[in-house]
N, C-alpha and C positions, 0 to 999 in steps of 0.2 A: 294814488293817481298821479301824483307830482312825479317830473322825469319820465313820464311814459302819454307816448303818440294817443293820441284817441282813434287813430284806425287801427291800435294793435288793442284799446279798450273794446273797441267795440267788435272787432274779430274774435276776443275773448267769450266777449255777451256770446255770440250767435253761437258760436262749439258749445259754452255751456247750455245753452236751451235747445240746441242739439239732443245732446248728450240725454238730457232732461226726456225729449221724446222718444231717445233709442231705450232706454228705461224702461217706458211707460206707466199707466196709470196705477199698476200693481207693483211696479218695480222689479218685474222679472225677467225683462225685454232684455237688459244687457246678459244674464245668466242665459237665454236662448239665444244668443249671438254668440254668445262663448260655447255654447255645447257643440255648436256647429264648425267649428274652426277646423280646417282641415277638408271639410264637406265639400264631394264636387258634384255639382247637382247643373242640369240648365239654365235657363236663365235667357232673358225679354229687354232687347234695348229697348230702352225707355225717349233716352235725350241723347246726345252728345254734348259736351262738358263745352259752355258759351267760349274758354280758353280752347280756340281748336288744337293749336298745336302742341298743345301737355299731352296729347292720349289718351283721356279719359272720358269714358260714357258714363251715363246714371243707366243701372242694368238692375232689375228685379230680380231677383234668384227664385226659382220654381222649387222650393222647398215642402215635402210633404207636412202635413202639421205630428206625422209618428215620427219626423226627424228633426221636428222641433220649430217648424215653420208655423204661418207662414213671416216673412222677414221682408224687411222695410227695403227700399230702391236703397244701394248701395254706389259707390263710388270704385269700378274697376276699372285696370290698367293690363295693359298688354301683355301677357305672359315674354318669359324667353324666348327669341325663335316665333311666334309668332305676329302671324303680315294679317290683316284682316281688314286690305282697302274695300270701301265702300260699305262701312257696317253705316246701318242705317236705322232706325227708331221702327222696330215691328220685328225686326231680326232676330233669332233662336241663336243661343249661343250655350257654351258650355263654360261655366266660370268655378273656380275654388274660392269658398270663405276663409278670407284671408283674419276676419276678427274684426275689430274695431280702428280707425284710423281716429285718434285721439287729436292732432292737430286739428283735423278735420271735422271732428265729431259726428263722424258717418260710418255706416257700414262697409267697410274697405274688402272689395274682391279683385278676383284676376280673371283675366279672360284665356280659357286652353285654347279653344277654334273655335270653329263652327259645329253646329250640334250634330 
């Protein structure tokens, strides 16, 4: 603990009990977050990220449960090339599971467009 900030201790704590939920109770939440990697499926703004101007929404991915869903509200960011003013919390969108964002200890996706 000596030599280290207690906002970057406790940024720590949260991604590990993150992490902890991405898991789940079985321990096989992170193995279906990894089979999906790659997967480009819909997906439901959920929020827009309180930091408006990083780009990022909390977005649900409409994962069927034959393709390893369903999968926890994840943290997506703007694909390349794509503009998608006025995305809004109820909005259909099209995102890739990008895998796990380990900084962040969230579900990290990308947004293609709109659905």
């Amino acid at each position: 603990i000596q030599g280290r900030k207690a906002k970057d201790i406790k940024h720590e704590r949260e991604v590990e009990k993150r992490m902890m939920k991405l898991a789940g109770e079985d321990g096989e939440g992170l193995g279906k977050i990894l089979n999906c990697v790659g997967l480009e499926c819909d997906g439901v703004v959920r929020a827009k990220s309180k930091a408006d101007e990083d780009g990022r929404w909390y977005v649900q991915p409409l994962v069927s449960k034959a393709n390893g869903g369903p999968l926890p509200v994840g943290v997506a960011t703007l694909g390349d090339g794509v503009g998608l003013e006025g995305l809004e919390s109820g909005d259909e969108i099209r995102v890739k599971i990008e895998g796990i964002d380990e900084g962040r200890g969230q579900l990290a996706l990308t947004i293609l467009g709109p659905k």
